[in-house]
C-alpha positions in Angstrom: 0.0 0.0 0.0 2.7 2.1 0.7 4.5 1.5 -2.3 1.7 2.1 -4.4 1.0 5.5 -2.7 4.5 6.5 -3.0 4.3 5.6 -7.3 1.1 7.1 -7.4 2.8 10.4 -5.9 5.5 10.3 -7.8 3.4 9.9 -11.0 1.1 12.7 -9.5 4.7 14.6 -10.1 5.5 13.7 -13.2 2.1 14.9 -14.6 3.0 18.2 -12.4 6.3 18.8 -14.0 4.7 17.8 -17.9 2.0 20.3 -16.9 4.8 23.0 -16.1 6.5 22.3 -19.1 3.6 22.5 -21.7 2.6 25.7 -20.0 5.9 27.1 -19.7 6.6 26.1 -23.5 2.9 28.1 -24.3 4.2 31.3 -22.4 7.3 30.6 -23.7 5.9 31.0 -27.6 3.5 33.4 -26.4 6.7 35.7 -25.2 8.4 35.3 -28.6 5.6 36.4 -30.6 6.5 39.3 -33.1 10.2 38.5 -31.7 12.9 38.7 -34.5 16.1 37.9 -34.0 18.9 39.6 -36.1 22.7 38.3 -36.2 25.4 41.3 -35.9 29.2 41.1 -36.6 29.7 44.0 -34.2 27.9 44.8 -31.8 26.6 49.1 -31.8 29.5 51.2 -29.6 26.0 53.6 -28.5 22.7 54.1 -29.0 23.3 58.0 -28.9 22.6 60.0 -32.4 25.5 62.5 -31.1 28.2 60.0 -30.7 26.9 57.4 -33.3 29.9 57.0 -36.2 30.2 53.3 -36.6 27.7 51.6 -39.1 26.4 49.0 -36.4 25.7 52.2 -33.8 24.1 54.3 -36.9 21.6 51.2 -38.3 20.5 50.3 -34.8 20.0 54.0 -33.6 18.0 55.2 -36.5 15.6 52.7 -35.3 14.8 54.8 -32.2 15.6 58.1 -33.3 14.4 60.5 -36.5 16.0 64.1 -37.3 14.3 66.9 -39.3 14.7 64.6 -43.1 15.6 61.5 -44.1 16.8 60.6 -47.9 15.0 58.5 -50.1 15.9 56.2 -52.6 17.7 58.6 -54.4 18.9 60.8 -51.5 17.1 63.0 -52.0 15.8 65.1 -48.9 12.0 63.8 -47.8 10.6 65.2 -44.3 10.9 63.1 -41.1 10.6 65.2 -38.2 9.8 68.4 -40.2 6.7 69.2 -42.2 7.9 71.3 -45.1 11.6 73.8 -44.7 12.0 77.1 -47.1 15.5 78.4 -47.3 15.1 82.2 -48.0 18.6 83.4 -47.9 22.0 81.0 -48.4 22.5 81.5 -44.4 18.2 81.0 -43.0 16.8 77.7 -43.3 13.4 77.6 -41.7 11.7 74.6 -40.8 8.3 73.3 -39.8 7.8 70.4 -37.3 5.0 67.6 -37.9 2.8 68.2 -34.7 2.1 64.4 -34.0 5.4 63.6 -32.7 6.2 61.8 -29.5 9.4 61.1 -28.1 9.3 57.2 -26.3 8.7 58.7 -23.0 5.4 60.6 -24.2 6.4 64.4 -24.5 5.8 65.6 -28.0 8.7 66.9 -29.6 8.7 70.6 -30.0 10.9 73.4 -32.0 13.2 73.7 -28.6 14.3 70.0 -29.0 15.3 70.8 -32.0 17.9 73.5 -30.9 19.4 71.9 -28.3 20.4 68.6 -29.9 22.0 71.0 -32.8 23.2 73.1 -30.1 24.7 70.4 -28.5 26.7 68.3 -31.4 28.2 72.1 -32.1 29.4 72.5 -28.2 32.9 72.0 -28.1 32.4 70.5 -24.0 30.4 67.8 -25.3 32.9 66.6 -28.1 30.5 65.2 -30.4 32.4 63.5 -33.4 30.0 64.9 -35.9 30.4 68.5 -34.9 32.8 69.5 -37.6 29.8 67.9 -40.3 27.7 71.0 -39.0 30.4 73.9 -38.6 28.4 76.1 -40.9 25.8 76.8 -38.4 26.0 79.6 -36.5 23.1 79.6 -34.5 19.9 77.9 -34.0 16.7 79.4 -33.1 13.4 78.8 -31.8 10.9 81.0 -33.5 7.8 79.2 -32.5 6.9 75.9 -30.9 6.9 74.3 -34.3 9.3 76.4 -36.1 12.8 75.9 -36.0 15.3 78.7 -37.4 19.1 77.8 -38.9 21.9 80.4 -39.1 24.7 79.9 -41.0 28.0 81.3 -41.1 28.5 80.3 -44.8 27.1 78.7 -47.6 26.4 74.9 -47.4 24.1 73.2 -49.8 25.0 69.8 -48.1 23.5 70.8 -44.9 20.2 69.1 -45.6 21.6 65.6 -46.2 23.3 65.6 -42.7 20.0 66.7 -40.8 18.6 63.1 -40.3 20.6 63.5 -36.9 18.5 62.4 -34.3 16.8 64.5 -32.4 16.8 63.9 -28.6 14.4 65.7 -25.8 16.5 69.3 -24.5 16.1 67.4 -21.0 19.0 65.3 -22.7 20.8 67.2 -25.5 23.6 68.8 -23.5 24.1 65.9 -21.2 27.2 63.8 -21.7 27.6 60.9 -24.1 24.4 58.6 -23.3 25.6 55.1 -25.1 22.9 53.5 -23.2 20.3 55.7 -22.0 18.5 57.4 -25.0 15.0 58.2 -25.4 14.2 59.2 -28.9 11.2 59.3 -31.8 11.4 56.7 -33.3 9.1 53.1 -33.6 11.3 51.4 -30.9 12.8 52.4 -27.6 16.1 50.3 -25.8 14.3 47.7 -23.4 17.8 46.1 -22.3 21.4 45.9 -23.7 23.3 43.0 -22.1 26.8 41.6 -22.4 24.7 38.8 -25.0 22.3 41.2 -26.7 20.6 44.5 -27.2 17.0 44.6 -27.5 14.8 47.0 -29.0 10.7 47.1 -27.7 8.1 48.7 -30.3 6.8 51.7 -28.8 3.1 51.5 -30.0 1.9 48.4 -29.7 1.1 47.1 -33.6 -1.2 43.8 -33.4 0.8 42.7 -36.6 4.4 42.8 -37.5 7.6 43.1 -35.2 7.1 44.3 -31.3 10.6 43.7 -30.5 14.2 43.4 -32.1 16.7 41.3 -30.6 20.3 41.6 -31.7 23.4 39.2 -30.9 27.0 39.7 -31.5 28.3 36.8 -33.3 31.8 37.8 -34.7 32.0 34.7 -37.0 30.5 34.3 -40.1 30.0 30.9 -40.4 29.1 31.1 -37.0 26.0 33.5 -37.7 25.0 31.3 -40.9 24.9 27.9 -38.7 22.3 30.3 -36.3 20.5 31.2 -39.4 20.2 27.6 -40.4 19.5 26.3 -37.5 16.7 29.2 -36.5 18.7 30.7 -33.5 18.4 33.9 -35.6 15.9 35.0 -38.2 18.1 37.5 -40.1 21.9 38.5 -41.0 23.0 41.5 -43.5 26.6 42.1 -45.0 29.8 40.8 -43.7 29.7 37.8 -45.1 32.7 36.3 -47.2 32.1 35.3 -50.8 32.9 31.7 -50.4 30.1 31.5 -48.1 26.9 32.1 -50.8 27.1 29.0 -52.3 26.5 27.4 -49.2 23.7 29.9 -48.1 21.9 29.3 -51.7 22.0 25.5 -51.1 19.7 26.3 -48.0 16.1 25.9 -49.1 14.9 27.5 -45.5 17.0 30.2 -46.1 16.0 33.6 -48.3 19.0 35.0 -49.8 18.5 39.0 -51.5 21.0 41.3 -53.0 21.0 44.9 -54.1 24.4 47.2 -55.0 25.5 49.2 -51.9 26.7 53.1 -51.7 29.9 51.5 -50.7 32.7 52.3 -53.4 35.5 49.7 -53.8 38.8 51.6 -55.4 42.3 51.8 -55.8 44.5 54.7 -54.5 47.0 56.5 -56.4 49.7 58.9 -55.2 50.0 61.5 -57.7 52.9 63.2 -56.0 55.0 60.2 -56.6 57.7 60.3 -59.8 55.8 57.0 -61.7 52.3 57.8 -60.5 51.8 61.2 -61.4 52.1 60.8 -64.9 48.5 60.4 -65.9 49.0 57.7 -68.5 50.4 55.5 -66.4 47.3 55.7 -64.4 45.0 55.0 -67.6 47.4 52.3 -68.3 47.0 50.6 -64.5 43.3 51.0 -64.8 43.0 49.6 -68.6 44.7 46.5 -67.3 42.7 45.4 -65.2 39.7 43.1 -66.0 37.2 44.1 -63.3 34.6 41.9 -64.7 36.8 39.0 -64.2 38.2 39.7 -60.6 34.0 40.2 -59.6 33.0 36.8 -61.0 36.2 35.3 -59.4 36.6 37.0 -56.0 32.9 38.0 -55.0 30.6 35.9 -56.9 29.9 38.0 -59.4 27.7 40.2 -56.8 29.4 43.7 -57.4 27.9 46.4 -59.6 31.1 48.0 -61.7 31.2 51.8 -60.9 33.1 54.5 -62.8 32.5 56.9 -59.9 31.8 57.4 -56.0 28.2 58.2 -56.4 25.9 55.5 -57.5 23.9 55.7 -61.0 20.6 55.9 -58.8 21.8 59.0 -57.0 20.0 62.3 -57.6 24.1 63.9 -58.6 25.4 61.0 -60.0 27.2 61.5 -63.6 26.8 59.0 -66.8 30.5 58.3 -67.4 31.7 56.3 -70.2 33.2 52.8 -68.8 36.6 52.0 -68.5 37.1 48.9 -70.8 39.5 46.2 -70.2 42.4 46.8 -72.7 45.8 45.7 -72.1 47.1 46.3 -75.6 46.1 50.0 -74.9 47.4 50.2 -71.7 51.1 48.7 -72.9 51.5 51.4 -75.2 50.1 54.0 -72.7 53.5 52.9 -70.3 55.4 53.4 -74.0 54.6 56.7 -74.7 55.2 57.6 -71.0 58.5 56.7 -71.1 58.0 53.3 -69.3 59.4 50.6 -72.1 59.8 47.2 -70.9 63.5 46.2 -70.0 65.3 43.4 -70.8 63.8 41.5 -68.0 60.4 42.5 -69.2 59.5 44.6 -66.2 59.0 48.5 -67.3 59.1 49.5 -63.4 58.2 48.4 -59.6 55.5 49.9 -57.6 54.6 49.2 -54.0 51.0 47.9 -53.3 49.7 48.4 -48.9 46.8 46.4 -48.6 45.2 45.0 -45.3 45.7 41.2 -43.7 41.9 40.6 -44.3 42.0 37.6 -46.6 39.6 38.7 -48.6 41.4 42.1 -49.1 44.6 40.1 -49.4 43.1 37.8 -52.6 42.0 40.8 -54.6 45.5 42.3 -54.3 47.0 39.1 -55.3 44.8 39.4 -58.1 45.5 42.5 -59.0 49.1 42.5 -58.9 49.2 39.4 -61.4 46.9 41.7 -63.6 49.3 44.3 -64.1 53.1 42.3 -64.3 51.3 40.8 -67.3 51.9 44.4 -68.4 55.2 45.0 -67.2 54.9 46.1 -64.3 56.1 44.8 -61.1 54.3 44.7 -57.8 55.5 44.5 -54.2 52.5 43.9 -52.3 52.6 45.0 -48.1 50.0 43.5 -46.0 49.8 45.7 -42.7 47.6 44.8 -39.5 44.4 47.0 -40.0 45.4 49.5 -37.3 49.4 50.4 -39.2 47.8 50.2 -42.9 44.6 52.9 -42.8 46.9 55.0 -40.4 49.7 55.1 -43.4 46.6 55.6 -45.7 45.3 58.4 -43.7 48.8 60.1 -43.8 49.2 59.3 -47.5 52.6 57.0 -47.0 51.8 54.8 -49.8 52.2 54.3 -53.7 49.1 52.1 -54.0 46.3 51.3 -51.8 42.7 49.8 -52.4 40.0 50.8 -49.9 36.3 51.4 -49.9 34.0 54.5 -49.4 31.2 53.6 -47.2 27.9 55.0 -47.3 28.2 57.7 -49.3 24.8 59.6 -49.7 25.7 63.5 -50.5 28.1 64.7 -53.2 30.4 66.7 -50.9 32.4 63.6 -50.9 34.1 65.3 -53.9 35.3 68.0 -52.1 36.6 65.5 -48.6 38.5 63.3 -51.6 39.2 65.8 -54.3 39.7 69.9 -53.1 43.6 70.5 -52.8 42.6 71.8 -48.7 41.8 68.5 -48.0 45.6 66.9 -48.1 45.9 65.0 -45.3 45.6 65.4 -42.4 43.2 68.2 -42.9 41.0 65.5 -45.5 41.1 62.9 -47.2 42.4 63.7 -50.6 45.4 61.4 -49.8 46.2 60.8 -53.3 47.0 64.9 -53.0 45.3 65.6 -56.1 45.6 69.2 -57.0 43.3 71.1 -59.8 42.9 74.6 -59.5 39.5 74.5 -61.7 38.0 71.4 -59.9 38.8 73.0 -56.8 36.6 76.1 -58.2 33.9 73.6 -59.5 33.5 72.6 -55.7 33.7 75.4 -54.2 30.7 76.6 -56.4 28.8 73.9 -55.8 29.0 74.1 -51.9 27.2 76.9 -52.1 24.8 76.4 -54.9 21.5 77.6 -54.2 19.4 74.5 -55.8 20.3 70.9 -56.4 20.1 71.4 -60.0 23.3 73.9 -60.2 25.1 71.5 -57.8 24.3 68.7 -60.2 25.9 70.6 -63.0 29.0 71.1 -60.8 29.4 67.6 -59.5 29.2 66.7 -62.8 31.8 68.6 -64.2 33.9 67.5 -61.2 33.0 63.5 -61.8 34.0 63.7 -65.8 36.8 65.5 -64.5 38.3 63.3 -62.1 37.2 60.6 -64.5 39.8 61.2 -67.1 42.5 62.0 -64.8 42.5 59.0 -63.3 42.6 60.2 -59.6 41.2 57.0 -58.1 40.8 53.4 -60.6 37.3 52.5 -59.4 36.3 49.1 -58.9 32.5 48.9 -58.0 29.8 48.8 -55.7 30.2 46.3 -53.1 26.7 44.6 -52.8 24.2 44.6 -49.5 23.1 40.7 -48.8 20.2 40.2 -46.4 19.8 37.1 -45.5 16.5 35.7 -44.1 15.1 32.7 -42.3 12.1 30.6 -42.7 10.2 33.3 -39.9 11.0 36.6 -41.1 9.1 38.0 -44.8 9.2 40.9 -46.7 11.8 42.9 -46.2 13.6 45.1 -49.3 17.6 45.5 -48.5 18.5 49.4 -49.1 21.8 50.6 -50.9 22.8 52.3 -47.9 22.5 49.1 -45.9 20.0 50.7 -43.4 17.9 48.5 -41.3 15.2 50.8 -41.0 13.3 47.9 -43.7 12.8 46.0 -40.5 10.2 47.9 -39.1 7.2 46.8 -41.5 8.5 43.1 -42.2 5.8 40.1 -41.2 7.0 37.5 -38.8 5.3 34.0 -38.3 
């Protein structure tokens, strides 16, 4: 009798502890509901539009905060924040706040929020990063609740493009750097950030779609595909290696989508050095290279070839003729400069710095074979990351390769091109000088309507085109990749997140 009691108890537990589980499992799904989980090489530095500079802190941050624009497809300027903006004068912008907009805490944001995160980012205590970005304001004011008023102290078309800075609450804008305690605009809010991930609650309930974001830092990349395979995580996006897509196509759960990115692949030229700045042996360099073939080798064929920084899609992109693949061409370039192959068959030895990324390293390799079969010899110099960009920076180097990342408004030209910007005031590192391009830009920073600075850009583009001043290469591509859970979301060129906001989760 006792025995029996004592199995009939213990069964009584077992049922207990099934019960529990069942019930904890329902909760458990019930929890995860509109849950997606998205896989991130780096982790974000901060949450805080001020500080934000790195591309993980930027595409999670915009997903909390908004600033007065955003750009479209096209970058061109769209409202966010603001209503409608006039610009009078060259040095007044005036803008009109939307009156429906909260911040995460539940004040609505007001003219005065406005100022003070501008205000702040220009305050040289705080030591915002992005304050030189808005050194042509002078002042801003608050001229009603809803009206915002920008004073410049010069000229500065570009000013629009960099006003999708994130607008905090005045409470907050002259505080000190807030990586983790933000409250912004946006459709999410920061519900926790732990040492294992960061995750980001929807701010208004939505019955459908995404209520929270989860990200995880997993460094590896065949680390974050096994996840994504295995349905730890629902999405990944960019910084994955070539040799990977084969495998990630051969997943039939898995939803693989490309697009070509604003980020510019090129080589660097030092026109201040005795072989270099002769600009046929430039033509002759780019000539020889088969870009079509190193694409379809090295990166699956993914890349979009680009002629120039801007991509074709952008409102002051140029239609530049290609650069073909002619070696023939190029060899009698090096001829006519002076450069005739010696007895050894080598016309003269250049110096290539290059990264230890493999990937980095491969297309260098590749490169190099490209132009010996011209004559010309290459010493290639792999440098840990930290001693190669910081010789780049400087301009130490005969030939580099490197990428522009995210480029969205034209006064790149001027940063890469305008003979002020040598290094280290810039980044014309190549130290281009061209007293007429450096006129062209000058005019077009303070062009009153996008159309004249299109014309100017596009003088500067065909320009810098046929002097050779960088060799582009193309347009690295965004990949999203997507599990069986997660639909409907459209990568952007700019490799912005922002897409995950209206995707459908099951």
């Amino acid at each position: 009798m006792g025995a029996g009691l004592t199995r009939l108890i213990g069964l009584n537990r077992l049922m207990v502890v099934a019960l529990l589980v069942l019930l904890f499992g329902c909760q458990s799904s019930q929890q995860e509901a509109g849950l997606l989980r998205v896989g991130l090489a780096q982790m974000p530095i901060t949450l805080d539009p001020r500080f934000a500079t790195d591309a993980a802190s930027v595409r999670v941050q915009e997903l909390m905060h908004r600033g007065l624009i955003r750009l479209d497809e096209h970058f061109n300027a769209q409202g966010d924040v603001a209503e409608r903006w006039v610009h009078p004068s060259p040095l007044i912008w005036r803008f009109y706040l939307k009156s429906d907009i909260h911040f995460s805490d539940g004040t609505v944001l007001a003219a005065r929020d406005v100022a003070a995160t501008l205000s702040a980012v220009l305050d040289a205590k705080l030591a915002s990063p992005l304050k030189a970005s808005f050194a042509s304001i002078q002042s801003v004011d608050v001229e009603k609740d809803r009206i915002v008023v920008i004073h410049l102290n010069k000229p500065d078309a570009s000013l629009l493009t960099r006003l999708n800075l994130g607008i905090l609450p005045a409470s907050m804008a002259h505080k000190p750097h807030q990586a983790r305690n933000t409250v912004g605009c946006g459709a999410f809010q920061l519900r926790s950030w732990t040492e294992s991930a960061l995750t980001l609650q929807r701010v208004v309930h939505s019955p459908a779609g995404v209520q929270t974001i989860r990200f995880f830092s997993v460094k590896d990349p065949v680390t974050r595909m096994l996840k994504l395979t295995r349905g730890e995580l629902d999405f990944v996006q960019n910084d994955l290696p070539p040799q990977l897509l084969s495998y990630i196509k051969a997943q039939p759960q898995l939803k693989m989508q490309t697009r070509p990115s604003t980020t510019f692949a090129y080589i660097g030229l030092n026109m201040q050095d005795e072989i270099l700045k002769d600009v046929r042996v430039r033509r002759a360099l780019a000539l020889a290279l088969d870009r079509k073939k190193l694409k379809k080798a090295l990166f699956a064929d993914l890349p979009q070839l680009a002629e120039t920084v801007l991509t074709p899609g952008h409102w002051a992109a140029a239609l530049l003729p290609v650069i073909p693949f002619d070696p023939v061409v190029a060899e009698e370039l090096l001829d006519k400069a002076g450069f005739p192959r010696g007895k050894d068959g080598v016309r003269f030895s250049i110096n290539y710095r290059t990264s230890t990324d493999p990937t980095r390293l491969r297309l260098t390799t590749a490169i190099a074979a490209m132009w010996e079969r011209i004559g010309v010899k290459v010493s290639i110099e792999s440098l840990e990351w930290g001693g190669f960009y910081a010789r780049i920076k400087r301009g130490d180097f005969q030939v580099f390769s490197l990428a522009w990342v995210g480029i969205a408004d034209p006064d790149i030209y001027r940063w890469i091109l305008h003979s002020s910007m040598w290094p280290p005031k810039g980044a014309n590192r190549g130290r281009y000088a061209n007293a007429q391009v450096d006129n062209w830009l000058d005019k077009a920073a303070a062009a009153n309507t996008q159309a004249e600075r299109k014309q100017w850009y596009a003088r500067v583009q065909r320009r810098m085109h046929d002097d050779m001043v960088y060799i582009p290469l193309w347009y690295d591509p965004v990949i999203a990749v997507s599990g069986p859970r997660l639909s409907g979301f459209k990568p952007k060129s700019d490799g912005s997140l922002l897409g995950l906001m209206s995707v459908a989760i099951k």
